[in-house]
Structures are given as C-alpha cells and as structure tokens.
N, C-alpha and C positions, 0 to 999 in steps of 0.2 A: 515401098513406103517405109517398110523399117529401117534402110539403108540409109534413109533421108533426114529419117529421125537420130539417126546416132551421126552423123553427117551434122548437124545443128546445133547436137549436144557438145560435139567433139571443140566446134567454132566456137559456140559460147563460153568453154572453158579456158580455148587458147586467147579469146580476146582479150585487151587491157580496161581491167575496169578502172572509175576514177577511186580515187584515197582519201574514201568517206572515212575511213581507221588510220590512224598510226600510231607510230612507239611517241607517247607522251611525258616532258618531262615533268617531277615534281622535286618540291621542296624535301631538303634533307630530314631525314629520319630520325635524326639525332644533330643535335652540334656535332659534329664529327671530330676527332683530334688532329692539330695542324699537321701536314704532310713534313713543313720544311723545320727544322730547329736553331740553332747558332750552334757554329765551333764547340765543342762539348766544353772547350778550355777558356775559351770568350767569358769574361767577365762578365755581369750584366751592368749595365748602364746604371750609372752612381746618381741621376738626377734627384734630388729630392721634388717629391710628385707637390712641395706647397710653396716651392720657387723655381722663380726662372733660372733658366731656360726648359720649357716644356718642351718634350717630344717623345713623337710615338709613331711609327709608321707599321708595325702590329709585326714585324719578324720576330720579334722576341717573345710573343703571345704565351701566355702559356695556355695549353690546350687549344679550345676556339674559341677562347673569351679574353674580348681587350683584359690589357695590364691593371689587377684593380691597385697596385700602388699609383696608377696614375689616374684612374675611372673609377666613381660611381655607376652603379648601374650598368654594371661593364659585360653582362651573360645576355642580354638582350639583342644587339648585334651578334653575326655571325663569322669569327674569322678564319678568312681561308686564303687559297692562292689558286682557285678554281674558276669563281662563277664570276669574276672581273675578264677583260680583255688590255694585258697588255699594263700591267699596273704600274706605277714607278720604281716600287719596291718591292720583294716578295712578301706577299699576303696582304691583303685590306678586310674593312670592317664593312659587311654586308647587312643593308636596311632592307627588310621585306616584311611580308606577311605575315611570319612564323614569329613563337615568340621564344624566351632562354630554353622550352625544352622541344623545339623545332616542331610544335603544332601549330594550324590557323591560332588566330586569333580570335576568328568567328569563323561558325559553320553556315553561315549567309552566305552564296555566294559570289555573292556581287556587293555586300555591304562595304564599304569606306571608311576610315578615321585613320585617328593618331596612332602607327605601329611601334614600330623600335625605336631604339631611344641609348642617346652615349651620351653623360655628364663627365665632367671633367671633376676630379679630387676639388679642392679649394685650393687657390693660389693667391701667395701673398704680394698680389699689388700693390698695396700700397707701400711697401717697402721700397716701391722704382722712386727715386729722386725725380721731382719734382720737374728738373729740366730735359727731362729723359722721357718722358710721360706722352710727348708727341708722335714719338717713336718705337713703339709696343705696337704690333702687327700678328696677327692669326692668319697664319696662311695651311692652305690643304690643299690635294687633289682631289676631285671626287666625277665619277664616272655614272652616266646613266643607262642601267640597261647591261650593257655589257655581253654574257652570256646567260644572263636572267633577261625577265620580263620589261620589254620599256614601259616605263611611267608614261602616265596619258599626261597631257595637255594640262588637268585639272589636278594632278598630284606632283606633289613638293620636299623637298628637303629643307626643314629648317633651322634655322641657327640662331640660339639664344646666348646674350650675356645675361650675368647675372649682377646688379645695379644695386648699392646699399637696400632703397626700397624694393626688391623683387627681381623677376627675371623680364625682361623685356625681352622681346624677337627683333632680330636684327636685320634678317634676309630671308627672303624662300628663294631655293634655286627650284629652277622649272624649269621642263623644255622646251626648244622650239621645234616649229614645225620640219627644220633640216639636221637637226639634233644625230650628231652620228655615236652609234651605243659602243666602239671600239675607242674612242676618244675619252682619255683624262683630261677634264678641266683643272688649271692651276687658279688659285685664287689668293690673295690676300686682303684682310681687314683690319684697317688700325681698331684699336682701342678708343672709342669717344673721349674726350679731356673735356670734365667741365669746366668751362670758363666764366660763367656765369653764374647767379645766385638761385638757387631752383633747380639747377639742371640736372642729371643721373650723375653720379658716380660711381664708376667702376675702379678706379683704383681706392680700391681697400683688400682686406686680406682674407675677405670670403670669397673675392670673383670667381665665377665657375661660369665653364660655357659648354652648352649642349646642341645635338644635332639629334632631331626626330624627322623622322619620315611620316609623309601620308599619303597614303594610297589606298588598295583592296586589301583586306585583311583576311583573307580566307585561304591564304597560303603565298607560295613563293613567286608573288607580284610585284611590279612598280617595285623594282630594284634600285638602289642607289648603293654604290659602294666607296669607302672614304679610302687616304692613303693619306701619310705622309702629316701628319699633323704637328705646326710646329709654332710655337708662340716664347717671343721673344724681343729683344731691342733689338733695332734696324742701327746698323752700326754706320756704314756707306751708301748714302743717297743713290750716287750712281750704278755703284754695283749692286745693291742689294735688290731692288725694285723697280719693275718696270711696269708699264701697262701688256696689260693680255691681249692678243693680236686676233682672239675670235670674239671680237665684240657684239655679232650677233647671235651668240650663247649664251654669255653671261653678260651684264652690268657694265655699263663703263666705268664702274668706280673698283671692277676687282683685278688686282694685281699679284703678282708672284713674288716670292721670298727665293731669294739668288742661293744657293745653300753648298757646301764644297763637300759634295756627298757622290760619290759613285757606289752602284745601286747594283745588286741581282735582281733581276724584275720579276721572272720565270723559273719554274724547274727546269733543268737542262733536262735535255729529254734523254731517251731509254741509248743503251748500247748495244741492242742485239738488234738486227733489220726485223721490218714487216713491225715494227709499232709495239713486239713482246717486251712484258719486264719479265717475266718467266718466261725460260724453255723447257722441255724435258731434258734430261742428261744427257740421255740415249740420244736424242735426235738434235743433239748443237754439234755445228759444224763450225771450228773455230775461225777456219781461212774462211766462210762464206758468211753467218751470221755476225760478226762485230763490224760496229759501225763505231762513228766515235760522235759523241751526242752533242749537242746544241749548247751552247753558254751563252746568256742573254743577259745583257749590262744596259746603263743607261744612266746619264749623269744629271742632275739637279744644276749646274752649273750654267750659267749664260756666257760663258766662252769653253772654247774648246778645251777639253786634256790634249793636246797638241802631242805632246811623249804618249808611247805604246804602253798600254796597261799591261803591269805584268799580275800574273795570277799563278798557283799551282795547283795541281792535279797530284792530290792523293789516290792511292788503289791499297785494299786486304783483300786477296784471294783466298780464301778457304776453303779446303774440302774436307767434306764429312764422309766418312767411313764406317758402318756400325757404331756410331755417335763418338768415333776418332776422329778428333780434327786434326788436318796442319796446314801449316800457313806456307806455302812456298811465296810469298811475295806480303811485305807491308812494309810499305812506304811513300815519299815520293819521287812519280817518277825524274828521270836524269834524262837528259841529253847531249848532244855532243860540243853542240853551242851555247849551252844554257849554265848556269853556272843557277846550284843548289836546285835544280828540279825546275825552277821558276819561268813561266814559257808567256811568249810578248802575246796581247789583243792590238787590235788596233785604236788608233786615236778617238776616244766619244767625241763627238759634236754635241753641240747641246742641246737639252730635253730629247734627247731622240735613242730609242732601242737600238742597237749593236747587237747580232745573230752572229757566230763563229761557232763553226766546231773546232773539238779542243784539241789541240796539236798531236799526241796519240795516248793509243792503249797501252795496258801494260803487254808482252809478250805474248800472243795467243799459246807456247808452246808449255805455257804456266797453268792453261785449262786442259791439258789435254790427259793430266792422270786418274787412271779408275776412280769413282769416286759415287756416292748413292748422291749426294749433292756437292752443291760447288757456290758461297754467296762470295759476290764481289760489290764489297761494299768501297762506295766512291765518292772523296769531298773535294770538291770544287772550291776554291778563295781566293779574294782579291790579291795583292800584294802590294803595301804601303798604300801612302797620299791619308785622302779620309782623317783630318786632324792629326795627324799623329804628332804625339810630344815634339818641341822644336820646330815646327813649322809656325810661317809668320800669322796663320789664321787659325791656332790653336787654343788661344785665350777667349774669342768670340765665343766658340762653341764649350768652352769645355763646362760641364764635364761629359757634354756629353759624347756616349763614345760609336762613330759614324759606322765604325769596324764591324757592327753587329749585324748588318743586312747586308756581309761581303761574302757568306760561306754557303755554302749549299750541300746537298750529302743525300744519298741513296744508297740501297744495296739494292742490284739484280741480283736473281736467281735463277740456277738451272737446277731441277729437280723432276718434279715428274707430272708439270702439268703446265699447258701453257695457260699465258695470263696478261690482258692487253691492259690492265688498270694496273695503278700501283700501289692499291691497298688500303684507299679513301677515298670514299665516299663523300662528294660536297651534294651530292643530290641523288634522288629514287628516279625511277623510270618503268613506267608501266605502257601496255595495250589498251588501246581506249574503250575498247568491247568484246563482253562475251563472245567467246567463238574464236577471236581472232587468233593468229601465232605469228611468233616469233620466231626468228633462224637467225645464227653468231655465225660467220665463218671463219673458220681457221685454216691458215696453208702450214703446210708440213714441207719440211726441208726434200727439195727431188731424192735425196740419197737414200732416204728412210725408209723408203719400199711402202713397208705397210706396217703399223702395230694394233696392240688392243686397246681400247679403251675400257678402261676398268670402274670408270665415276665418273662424278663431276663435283665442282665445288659453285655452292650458289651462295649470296650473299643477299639477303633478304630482310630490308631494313625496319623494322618497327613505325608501321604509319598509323597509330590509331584506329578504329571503326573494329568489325568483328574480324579474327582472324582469320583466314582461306584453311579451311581441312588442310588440304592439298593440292599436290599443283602435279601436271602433267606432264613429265620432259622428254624431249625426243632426240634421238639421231640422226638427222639426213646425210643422205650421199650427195655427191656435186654432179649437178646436170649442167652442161654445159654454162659453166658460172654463176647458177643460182642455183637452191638446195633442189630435190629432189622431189617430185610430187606429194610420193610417200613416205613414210620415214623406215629406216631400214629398224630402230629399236624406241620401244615408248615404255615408261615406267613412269608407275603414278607414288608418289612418296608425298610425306604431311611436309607442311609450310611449318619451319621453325624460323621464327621472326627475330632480331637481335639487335642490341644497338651496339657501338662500337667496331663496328668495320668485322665484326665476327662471321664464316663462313659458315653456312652447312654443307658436311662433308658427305656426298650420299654417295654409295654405295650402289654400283647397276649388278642385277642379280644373273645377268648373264655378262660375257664381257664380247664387246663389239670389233669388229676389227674393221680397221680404216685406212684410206693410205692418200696421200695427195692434199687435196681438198676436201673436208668435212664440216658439216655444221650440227651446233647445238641449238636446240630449240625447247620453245615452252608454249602451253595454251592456255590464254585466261579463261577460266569456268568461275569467276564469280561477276555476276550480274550488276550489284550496286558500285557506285561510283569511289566510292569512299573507301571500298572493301577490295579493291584493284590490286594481284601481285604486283607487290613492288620487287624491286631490283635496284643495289647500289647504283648508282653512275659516278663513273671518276669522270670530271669536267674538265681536268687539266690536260687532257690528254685524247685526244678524237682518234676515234676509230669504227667513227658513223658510216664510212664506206662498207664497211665489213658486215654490216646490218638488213635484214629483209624481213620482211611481213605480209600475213594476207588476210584476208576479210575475215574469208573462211574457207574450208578445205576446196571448195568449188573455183576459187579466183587462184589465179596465177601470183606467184610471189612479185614482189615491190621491192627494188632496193630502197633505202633509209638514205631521204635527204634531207630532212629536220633534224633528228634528233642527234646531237654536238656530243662529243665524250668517249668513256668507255664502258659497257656494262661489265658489272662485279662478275662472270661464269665463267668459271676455268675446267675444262675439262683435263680429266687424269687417266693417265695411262698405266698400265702395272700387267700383273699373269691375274689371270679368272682361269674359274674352273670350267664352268662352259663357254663355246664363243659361239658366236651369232655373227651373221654380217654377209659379206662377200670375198671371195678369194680368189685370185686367176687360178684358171684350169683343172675345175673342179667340175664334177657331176651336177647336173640340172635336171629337174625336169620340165616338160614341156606342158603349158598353159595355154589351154585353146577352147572355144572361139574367145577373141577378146579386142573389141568390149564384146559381151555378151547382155544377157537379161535376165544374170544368175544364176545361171546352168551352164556349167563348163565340165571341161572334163581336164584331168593331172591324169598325164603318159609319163612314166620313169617309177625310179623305187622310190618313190614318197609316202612317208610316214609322218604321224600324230599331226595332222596336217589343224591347222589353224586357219579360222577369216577372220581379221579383225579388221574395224572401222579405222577411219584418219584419225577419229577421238579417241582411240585404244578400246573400244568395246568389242566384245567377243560377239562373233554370228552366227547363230543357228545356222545347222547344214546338216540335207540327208545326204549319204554316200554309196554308191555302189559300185562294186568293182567286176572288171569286165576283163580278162587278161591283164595286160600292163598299164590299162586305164582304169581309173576312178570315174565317175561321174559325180560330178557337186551338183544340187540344187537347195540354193541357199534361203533360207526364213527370215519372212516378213523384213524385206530387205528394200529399202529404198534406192534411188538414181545415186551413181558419187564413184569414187573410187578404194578399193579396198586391198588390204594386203594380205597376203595367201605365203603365211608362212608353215614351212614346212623340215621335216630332218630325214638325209640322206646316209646312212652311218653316224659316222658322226658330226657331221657337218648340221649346224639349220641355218636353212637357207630363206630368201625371200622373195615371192613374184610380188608383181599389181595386178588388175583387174578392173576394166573402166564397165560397173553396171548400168546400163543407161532402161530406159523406162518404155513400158511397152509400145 
C-alpha cells in the first residue's frame, strides 16, 4: 500500500498541469528614459513648433515625453521604441491607461473613458495663402495593440482639430474584427477649407489638433501607438498622395503623405550571441560570442531607393583597469572596398522594413586584453539622401532636418555579470499568484568550466500599492533543460523599489558555484494584486524562451510562452568567502530511503546538516547517530520536497528528499 501511495504521489507531480499562473505583463513603472538618442552632434531640428511645416516622429524626444516645443500636454503619452511592433521610425508616442507618472488612471478595474492625450503647440494657419489652403494634409502612422494590449471593438483613438469656435472631432480610429496589432496604419487628412458662410474655420493661427484615446483606464490597456506625424502643404498631387490599399482598417477617405525620409525603425540588436548585452569578462570568448547585430531601415517613400544605402559603423573599445582606461580602437570602421568606412545596405522598396546585418565588427583581437571591464560602445548612421542641402526636394521640407531618425548607438558590456535587457524598462512583469516561481536561464560559454556566483542584480520598478518586505530569490541547477526541482541556494533580502531603470545590487551571503546552464529565480509571497513583485521588462528585446514558472513547488516547471521581452536580473559573478553549490568529484554523502515519510538516514561525514523547505523555511529535525549514519526524523512536516543541505570539510553540499504522506 505504501508503494502505491508514493507511486501516485510521484505521477501527480510528474504530470503536466494546465497554466491557471503565469508571468504577467504590466504597465511601466515610471515613463522610463528613451533607449535611442540622435547623433550627439545632430542639430536639432530648426522647425518653429507655430509654422509650417510640422513634424515629429518622437526620435528626438527628450526623455519619454513628446517634444513640448512642439506638444501641449506632451507627458501624458508614453514614448518609447518597445511596446510598438515594427514602427516606421525609432520610437512612437504610446496611448494607454497609465497616466504622466505611469499609474492607472482608475483603480476600477474594468472602468472605461478618456485616457491620454497629445495636443499640438498652436500653429499658424492662417498665414498658408489662401490658394494653398486646399492643400494642407495631417498625415501619421498609428498601430493598434502592437506589443500592448489590443483595443476592443468599443475603444478609439481620437483626433480633434481645433476650429476658430472650439475643438471639433474629426475621426475615431477603431478596429476591425481582422485588425492585425503588428501593422502600422498610414493615414492622411486634409484640413476642412470653408467655403461657405457659417462653416468651421481652421485656418487661423490658433489651430491645434489632438489625439485622445479611449479605452480601460486601469492600467497598460487598449494601446494605440502614433509615429511619424507630419502636417504640411502637399506639394505633387501624384507623388505626394495616394489612397491606402487596407480599406477594410481604416476609412476610405484616409491616405498617405509620400515623404523622402529613410528611417531606423528598430534597435539593432546585441553583438554578443545567445541575446546578451552583458557578458562577464572572464567568460567572453571573442572567436565564439561576437555576432554582428541587425540594422533595420525602412523608407516613407512610394518608389524605390533603387541605389544601395550606404550607412557607417562606428566602434570605442574600452577597457578598464583599476578605473585605468584605454582606448585601443575609436573610430570608423575601414574596409578594403569601402572608401571612408562607409559600407552599402541594400535597395528599400517602399513602406517596407529592410533587416541586414552590418558588414563587420571591429577586430576581436581588440577585446582580448586583461582588463576588469571592457564597453564597446557602437553608432550605427545613415549616409546622405534625407533632404540634404542641394537636392532638388530640399526646399519642400526644409527646415526640417530628416537626418535625425538616421543614427542609432548602444554600448555592450563585458564585466561581471550577464544581462539579456539593455537597461530600460518600457514595462513591469510580475507572477500572477502567491506561491508561484519564477526561473531565468542562463547558458554559460562550454569553455568556462564552472564559476561562482557571487549576487545578483534585480531591478524593481516602483508600482504603487504597499511595498513587498521582501522578496525570495533562488538558484537552480539545469535538469535536463529546465531548472531544477530544488533550488541548489535561496536567500530572502527586502524589495527596494526604484524608478529610473535603478538596480538592486544584492549581495548572496554564501557564493554559489555554477557551471553550464543555471537559472535564477524568485517567489511571489504577497497575496494582493496590486502589491505583486514587479520586475523591469525590456520589450525591445525577447528572451521569453529563456523563461519558466510553476504554480507551486508541487507542479512541474512551464516554459514561458506569453510573456514577450526581457526581465531586468542579471546575475554576478566575483570570489565569496564561502561557496555552496556543486562540484565534480567531490565527497557526498549518501541519502537514503528516498522518497521517505521523514525519517531517513545521512551515511558519510556530514555535518551542521540543514532541512529546508522549497520556500526556504527551516525544519525541525531529531537526530541520531549510529556509526557513519545519522538518522533524521523530521517535525510536523508535510508531503513536498525538501533539501538536505549539508558540509563535508569545507565543502556544503546539497541532496533532495521527496516526503510523501502516510
């Protein structure tokens, strides 16, 4: 009978239950500051924000609030280059829930209305001549859903002019029911002309026009995100404007503004394989970890750039040495056919995204000097077209200057901890209930044998409600590609909350040793929903495969196929003074009967022997010793599985033990 019984226990824990739980995502914790910046030497754009020509497609942001030389009410939207999919330009202005300082709007949560909100400066219409006035168009992209929330059925993005007498509304966009949330809508709207006696007039030198959303207000819902906003005279009938070719999306009255703009859409992604912007020092392999990363373009144009785009590839290598720097390498790179560094993309087609990686790295034999860190900081830029003085379509747009959403820039680092995010935060991510856990994994380069782990760094963003004491973080080892039943080290430390992309740097009071595949993990222990550890998430960047969770200690782990990004946890590696963990060919001892029903017996030289729970609580246990065995029988102890750590010399070591019930 009792064979039968642990026979059933053993079944029920190997089954697959369903995923009543999982990692859930939430609205940013803060406006977060933009990822991307312009050229540091990039002018900014000379437009005065109370004439034409208006434009804004939000790369030049400062922080993550539209331009207020060109916005009213410009901290209410969100902007980022994260929670869009696939945007025209890097970064758009994100409409949701949350309001300038990233909380609901309401703590109802299912209430509805009017959320965020972008007004336009005052622009002086009436100044456009009088025959010209037919010819004034608002054109934008804007995307529903994206990698946010889709909007239901019944929620809108709307867009007001502002008319001598008042604001009037002039469109709601709404979905339909085949509505795809990776698609940017183009659109464009003339300016009404009255012609008649009675009618609105908009050309005067108050007009302002705005875009409100309405959806849920109780967080990061019913997403809409804008791009590219540009209001002006339509110069060429034929070239400037056409009809939009998804007429069952939007309107058949909304058309596109033709614009001679070639665009960074995207971050180019990381340079080291396996999805790292950090490595450790110790463990980059130069011949095996460089990659050479993604550059994503994409032209506003309705004919081809026929000629190959050319672009360059900046690199500063750096290493740090007892806070000595020096630079073996800043510049751009050269090649053999390239004349000034300058290296070909191939031809855009129009409205359509271009993926390339960039022709190369700088020399790996550049990373290979002793060094405590190493940043390689890296700018990506167009080269020529985009208005430039002398061209015959330079007087259209000028002044404004197209050149500012052509540059892109990053630093990796190798230091001493890896790190799948790149340091921002567009959104939090939490377990949807007490009990559950979480497990990251990390692969470690084949060559690196085994090191310590000495920390971790967690990034835990400011979400309102009461703050979490503390939070539970663990180590597991790799069981055949998911974490480890038990966790090989657990350490309970306070939640300090932050805004600003700020880490907590904690400190593990023994240091772990790892080698291959390991993961970090965490357990939510607070109950209310509102009071959930959060955790950054970078949204520009996925590495949801790398993600698992379970109910509770009882369920088998779950790989992560919802939740899109990267969480903020970087674990660190360094010397401790004591280590814990496991090591090849080292003394054990022998744990037996197992599973048991609490009463087991430890054969070998084991000492200050420990039981602790899968929630890190310590167990009552009497002990007795019998020659080279102990006998355990363990207090007021429940069904589960538990770990039996223990120290051999100097080694502490750790078993399992599956207690099942009488």
């Amino acid at each position: 009978m009792r064979d039968r019984k642990v026979y059933y226990l053993l079944l029920l824990l190997c089954l697959p239950v369903i995923a009543f739980s999982q990692i859930k995502q939430y609205g940013p914790a803060r406006k977060a500051p933009a990822k991307v910046a312009p050229f540091t030497n990039a002018k900014r754009h000379a437009v005065n924000p109370v004439a034409l020509p208006f434009w804004d497609d939000f790369s030049f942001a400062k922080g993550t609030h539209a331009d207020s030389l060109l916005w009213i009410n410009n901290d209410k939207v969100f902007v980022n280059n994260g929670q869009a999919i696939n945007p025209p330009s890097i970064n758009v202005a994100t409409f949701d829930g949350y309001n300038a300082n990233g909380r609901p709007y309401s703590t109802v949560a299912l209430e509805t209305g009017y959320g965020d909100t972008l007004e336009s400066q005052p622009i002086l219409l009436g100044n456009v001549p009088v025959p010209d006035r037919d010819k004034i168009y608002l054109s934008f992209f804007y995307q529903a859903g994206g990698n946010s929330e889709m909007p239901n059925p019944s929620d809108f993005l709307k867009l007001e002019f502002k008319s001598t007498t008042g604001w009037v509304e002039i469109h709601r966009f709404t979905i339909k029911s085949n509505a795809d949330p990776s698609v940017f809508y183009d659109t464009a709207i003339q300016i009404p002309v009255a012609t008649l006696p009675g009618e609105r007039e908009y050309f005067h030198n108050q007009f302002q026009f705005r875009f409100t959303s309405f959806g849920r207000l109780s967080g990061s819902y019913d997403a809409w995100h804008l791009d590219y906003v540009y209001l002006n005279r339509r110069v060429n009938d034929n070239e400037e404007v056409i009809n939009n070719s998804d007429s069952d999306q939007v309107n058949e009255n909304d058309k596109n503004t033709n614009i001679s703009d070639r665009t960074t859409s995207n971050p180019f992604t990381t340079i080291f394989k396996n999805g790292y912007f950090s490595i450790p020092r110790t463990h980059f392999n130069e011949k095996k970890d460089l990659t050479k990363p993604l550059l994503s373009l994409y032209s506003l144009k309705y004919v081809s750039f026929d000629q190959p785009i050319s672009y360059s590839s900046y690199f500063t290598i750096t290493h740090f040495t007892s806070g000595t720097a020096n630079t073996p390498f800043d510049g751009i790179l050269t090649y053999p056919n390239d004349a000034d560094g300058v290296i070909s993309f191939p031809a855009l087609p129009p409205l359509t995204h271009v993926t390339a990686p960039i022709r190369a790295l700088p020399d790996s034999s550049l990373l290979r000097a002793p060094a405590d860190s190493t940043y390689i900081y890296t700018r990506i830029a167009i080269e020529g077209g985009d208005n430039e003085p002398g061209k015959d379509y330079y007087a259209r747009y000028a002044p404004i200057n197209f050149k500012l959403n052509d540059t892109l820039e990053h630093t990796f680092i190798l230091s001493n901890y890896y790190a799948y995010d790149d340091g921002v935060a567009e959104y939090s991510a939490a377990l949807a209930a007490q009990g559950n856990q979480f497990a990251y994994r990390f692969v470690m380069d084949s060559g690196v044998g085994k090191d310590t782990l000495n920390g971790v760094y967690f990034y835990f963003p400011f979400a309102g409600g009461t703050v979490p004491e503390s939070v539970r973080i663990f180590v597991f080892e790799d069981d055949a590609g998911k974490p480890d039943s038990a966790f090989t080290y657990s350490l309970t430390v306070p939640v300090t909350r932050n805004d600003n992309n700020l880490f907590t740097e904690i400190d593990f009071t023994e240091g772990v040793i790892v080698k291959d595949t390991f993961y970090i993990g965490y357990e939510e222990t607070i109950t209310g929903k509102s009071d959930r550890i959060r955790i950054g998430l970078d949204a520009s960047h996925d590495t949801g495969n790398q993600m698992y969770y379970r109910n509770t200690v009882y369920h088998p782990w779950i790989q992560n196929t919802d939740l899109k990004g990267s969480l903020m946890i970087r674990p660190r590696f360094g010397p401790a003074t004591v280590i814990t963990g496991t090591e090849d060919k080292i003394e054990r001892a022998a744990i037996y009967p197992n599973p048991n029903r609490g009463e087991f017996y430890i054969k070998g030289r084991a000492e200050n022997i420990q039981v602790i729970s899968l929630t890190g609580q310590s167990i009552g246990f009497y002990s007795e010793q019998s020659g080279e065995e102990k006998k355990i029988v363990l207090q007021n102890v429940h069904p589960g599985i538990y770990v039996i750590r223990y120290r051999i010399g100097s080694k502490v070591l750790t078993g399992k033990i599956l207690v099942t019930g009488n």
